[in-house]
C-alpha positions in Angstrom: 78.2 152.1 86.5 75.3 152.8 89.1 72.0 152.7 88.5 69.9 154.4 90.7 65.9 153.1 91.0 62.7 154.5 92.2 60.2 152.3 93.6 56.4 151.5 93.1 53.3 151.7 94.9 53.3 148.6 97.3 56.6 149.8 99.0 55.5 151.9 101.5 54.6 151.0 105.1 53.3 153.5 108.3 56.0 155.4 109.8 58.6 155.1 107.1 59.2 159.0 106.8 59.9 159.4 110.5 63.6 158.9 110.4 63.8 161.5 107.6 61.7 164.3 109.0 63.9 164.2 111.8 65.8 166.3 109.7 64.6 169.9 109.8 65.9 170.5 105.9 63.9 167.0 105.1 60.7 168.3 107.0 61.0 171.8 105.6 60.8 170.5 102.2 58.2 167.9 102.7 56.0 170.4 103.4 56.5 172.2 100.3 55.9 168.9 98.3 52.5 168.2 100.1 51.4 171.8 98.6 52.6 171.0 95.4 50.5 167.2 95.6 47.7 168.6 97.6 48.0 165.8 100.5 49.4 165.9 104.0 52.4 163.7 103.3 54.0 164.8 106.7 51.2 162.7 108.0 50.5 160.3 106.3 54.5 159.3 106.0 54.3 159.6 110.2 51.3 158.7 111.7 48.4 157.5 109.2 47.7 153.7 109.2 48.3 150.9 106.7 44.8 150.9 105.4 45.1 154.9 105.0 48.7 154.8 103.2 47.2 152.1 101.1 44.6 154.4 99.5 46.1 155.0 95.7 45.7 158.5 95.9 47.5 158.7 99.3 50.1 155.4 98.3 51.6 157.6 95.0 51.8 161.3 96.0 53.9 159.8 99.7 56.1 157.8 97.9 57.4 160.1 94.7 57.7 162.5 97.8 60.1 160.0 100.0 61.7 159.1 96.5 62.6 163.0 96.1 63.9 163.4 99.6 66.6 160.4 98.6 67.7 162.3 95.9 68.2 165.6 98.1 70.7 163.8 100.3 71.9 161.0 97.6 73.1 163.8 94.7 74.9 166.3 96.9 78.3 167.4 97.0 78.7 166.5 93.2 77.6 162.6 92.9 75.1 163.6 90.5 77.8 163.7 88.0 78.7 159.2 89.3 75.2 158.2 88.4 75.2 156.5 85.0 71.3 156.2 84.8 67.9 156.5 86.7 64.6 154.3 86.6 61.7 153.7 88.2 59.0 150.8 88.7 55.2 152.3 88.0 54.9 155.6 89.8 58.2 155.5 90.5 59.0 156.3 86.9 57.8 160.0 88.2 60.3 160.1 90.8 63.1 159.3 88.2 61.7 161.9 85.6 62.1 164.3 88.7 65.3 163.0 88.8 66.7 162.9 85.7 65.6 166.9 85.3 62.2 166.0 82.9 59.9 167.5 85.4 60.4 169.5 88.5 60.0 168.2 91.7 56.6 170.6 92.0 55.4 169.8 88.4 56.2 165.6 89.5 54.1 166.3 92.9 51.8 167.6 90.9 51.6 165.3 88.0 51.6 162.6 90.4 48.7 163.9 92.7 46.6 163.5 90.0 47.6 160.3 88.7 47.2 158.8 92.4 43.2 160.6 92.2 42.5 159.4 88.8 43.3 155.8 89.4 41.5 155.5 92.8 38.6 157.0 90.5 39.2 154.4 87.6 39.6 151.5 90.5 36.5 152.3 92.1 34.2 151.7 89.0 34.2 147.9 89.5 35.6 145.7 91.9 39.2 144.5 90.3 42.5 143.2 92.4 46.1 142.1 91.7 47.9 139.3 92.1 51.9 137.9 92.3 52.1 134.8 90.3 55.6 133.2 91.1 57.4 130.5 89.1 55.6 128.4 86.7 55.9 128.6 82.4 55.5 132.6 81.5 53.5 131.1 78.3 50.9 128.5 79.7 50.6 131.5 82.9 49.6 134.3 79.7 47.5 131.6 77.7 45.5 131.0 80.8 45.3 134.9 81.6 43.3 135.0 78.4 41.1 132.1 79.5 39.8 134.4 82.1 40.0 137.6 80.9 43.0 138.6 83.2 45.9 141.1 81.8 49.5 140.8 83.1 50.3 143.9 84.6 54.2 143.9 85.7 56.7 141.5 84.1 59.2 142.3 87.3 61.5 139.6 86.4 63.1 137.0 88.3 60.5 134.8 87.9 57.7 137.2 89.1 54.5 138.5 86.9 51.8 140.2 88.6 48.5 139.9 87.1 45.2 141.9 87.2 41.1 142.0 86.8 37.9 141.4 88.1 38.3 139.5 91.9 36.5 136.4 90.6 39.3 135.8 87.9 41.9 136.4 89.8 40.0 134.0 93.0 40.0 131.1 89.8 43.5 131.9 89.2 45.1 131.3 92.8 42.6 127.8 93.5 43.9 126.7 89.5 47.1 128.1 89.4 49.3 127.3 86.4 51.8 124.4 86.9 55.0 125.1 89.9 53.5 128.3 90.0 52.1 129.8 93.4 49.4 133.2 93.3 49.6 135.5 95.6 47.1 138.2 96.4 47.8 141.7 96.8 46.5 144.5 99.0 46.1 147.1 96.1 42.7 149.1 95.6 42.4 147.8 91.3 43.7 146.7 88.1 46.7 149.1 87.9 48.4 148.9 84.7 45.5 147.2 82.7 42.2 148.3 80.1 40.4 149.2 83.8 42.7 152.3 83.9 41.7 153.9 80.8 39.2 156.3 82.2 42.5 158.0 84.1 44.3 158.4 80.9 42.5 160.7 79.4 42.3 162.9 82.5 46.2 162.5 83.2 46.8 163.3 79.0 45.1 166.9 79.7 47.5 167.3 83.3 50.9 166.7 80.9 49.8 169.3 78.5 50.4 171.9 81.1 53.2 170.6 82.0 56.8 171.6 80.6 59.2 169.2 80.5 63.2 168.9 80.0 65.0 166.8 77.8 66.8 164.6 80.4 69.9 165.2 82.1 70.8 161.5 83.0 70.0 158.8 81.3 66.7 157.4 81.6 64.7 153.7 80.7 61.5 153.2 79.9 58.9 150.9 81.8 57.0 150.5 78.3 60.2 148.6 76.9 63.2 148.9 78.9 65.0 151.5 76.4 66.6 154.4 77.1 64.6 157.4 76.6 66.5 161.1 75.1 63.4 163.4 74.8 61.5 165.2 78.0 58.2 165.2 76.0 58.6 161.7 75.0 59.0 160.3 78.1 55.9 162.4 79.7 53.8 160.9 76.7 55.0 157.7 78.4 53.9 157.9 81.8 50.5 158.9 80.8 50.3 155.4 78.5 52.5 153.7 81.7 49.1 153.7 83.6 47.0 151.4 81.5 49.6 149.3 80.0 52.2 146.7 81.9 55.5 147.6 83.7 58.4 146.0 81.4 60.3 146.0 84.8 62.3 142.7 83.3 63.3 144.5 80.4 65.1 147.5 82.5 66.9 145.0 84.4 67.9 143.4 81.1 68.8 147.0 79.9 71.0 147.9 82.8 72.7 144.4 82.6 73.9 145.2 78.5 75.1 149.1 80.0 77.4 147.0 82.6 75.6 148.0 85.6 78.2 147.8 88.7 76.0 148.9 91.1 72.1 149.4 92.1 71.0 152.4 94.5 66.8 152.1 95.4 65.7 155.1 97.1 63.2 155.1 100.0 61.0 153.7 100.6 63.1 150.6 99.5 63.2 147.0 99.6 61.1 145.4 96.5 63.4 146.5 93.7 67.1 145.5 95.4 65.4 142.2 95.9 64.5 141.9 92.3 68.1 143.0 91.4 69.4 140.2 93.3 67.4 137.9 91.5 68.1 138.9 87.9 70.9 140.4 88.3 73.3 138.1 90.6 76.5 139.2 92.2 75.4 143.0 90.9 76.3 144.8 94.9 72.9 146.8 95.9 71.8 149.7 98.9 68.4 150.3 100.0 68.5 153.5 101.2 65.3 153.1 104.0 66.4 155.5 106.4 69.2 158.4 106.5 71.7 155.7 108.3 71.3 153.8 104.9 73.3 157.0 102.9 76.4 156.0 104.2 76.6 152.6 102.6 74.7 154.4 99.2 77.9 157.1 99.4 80.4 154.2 99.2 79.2 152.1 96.7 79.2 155.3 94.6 82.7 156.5 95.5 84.2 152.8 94.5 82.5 152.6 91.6 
């Protein structure tokens, strides 16, 4: 059973599309996808800098993109029909709707183009971070979260919780960290995933309306709760909610270890979400497809499964 996964914002780094749009077929139709999001993803997945590619509405649009691009070369020649499931961390639940046959990849460049503007909008009202808080007790980390008015923002399993609000809070946090626990800041523009993100859900409620979604082809979890999801609507209804409520990452993990995962596939640009696998789900064999050379490895642990 393979699991294929899309990953979140955080994952990308300058340059990472090179490799690809060496590719005249994967050039041709990034260019069609920066139309559909209304941003230059050729440059900005080539030649734009870390601070650029860091910018949410930049960050979200590049990576669904990259995400698509996988799937191109990943679900040829009929191993669509060996995938037993698709998911995706954050924004990377829009790549696996795009995926799974939900939305198109136009409508999911499009959906996500707005998401990644709305959120750098909602982000810029007040000054608000995120942080990695690794080890410690999950309960004494959420009791002192509501101490300081901090929300946890992705359960990502394995140990890991990221947490999010105002810089001050999260400044207390990492100098009185919770017991054999270690806080990490992030480089991320605001409290993704928490009551600052409101404002973009309202604006991102109006974007799905227009949009007309499939019932899904393969099968599909949920961030909210790690369950499988059967209706198209539904699961659009769900990204719009994803963006001001936390990333049940730990719970999809949980999921695809009761479905008898046998295999995880991470499309580009990859990394963060094999390493959680390996974590929480030990001895479970994983490819991150980074580059085209990486296919080769993704192609085999398909065909064995």
């Amino acid at each position: 059973m393979i699991v294929v996964v899309c990953p979140g914002q955080g994952s990308q780094t300058p340059g990472f599309l090179e490799p690809w749009l060496a590719e005249p077929q994967f050039a041709e139709r990034l260019r069609a996808l920066s139309d559909a999001a209304g941003t230059d993803l050729l440059a900005h997945g080539t030649v734009s800098d870390a601070d650029t590619i860091r910018d949410t509405a930049i960050a979200q649009p590049l990576i669904v993109a990259a995400g698509i691009l996988t799937l191109q070369a990943l679900l040829a020649d009929g191993r669509r029909e060996k995938i037993a499931g698709i998911a995706g961390h954050s924004v990377g639940e829009i790549t696996a709707a795009a995926g799974a046959g939900i939305l198109s990849d136009d409508d999911a460049l499009r959906f996500v183009g707005e998401r990644g503007r709305a959120m750098a909008a909602a982000a810029a009202l007040e000054p608000t971070g995120m942080s990695a808080v690794l080890g410690g007790d999950e309960a004494e980390l959420l009791a002192r979260l509501a101490e300081l008015g901090l929300e946890p923002a992705n359960y990502n399993g394995g140990g890991q919780i990221v947490v999010a609000g105002a810089l001050p809070a999260l400044a207390t946090l990492a100098e009185e960290p919770p017991a054999k626990s270690r806080v990490i800041p992030l480089q991320v523009a605001g409290a993704f995933h928490t009551r600052y993100m409101v404002p973009a859900v309202a604006h991102l409620s109006e974007v799905a309306a227009t949009l007309a979604p499939n019932d899904p082809t393969l099968p599909i979890w949920s961030n909210k709760d790690g369950a499988l999801v059967s209706s198209g609507s539904r699961f659009v209804e769900l990204l719009v909610g994803q963006v001001s409520s936390p990333v049940r990452w730990d719970l999809c993990m949980e999921s695809f270890a009761a479905a008898g995962v046998t295999g995880i596939i991470e499309l580009a640009p990859a990394g963060a979400l094999t390493g959680l696998a390996k974590r929480a789900l030990r001895g479970v064999p994983s490819v991150a497809i980074k580059t085209p050379d990486d296919l080769a490895a993704a192609f085999e642990l398909i065909d064995n499964a």
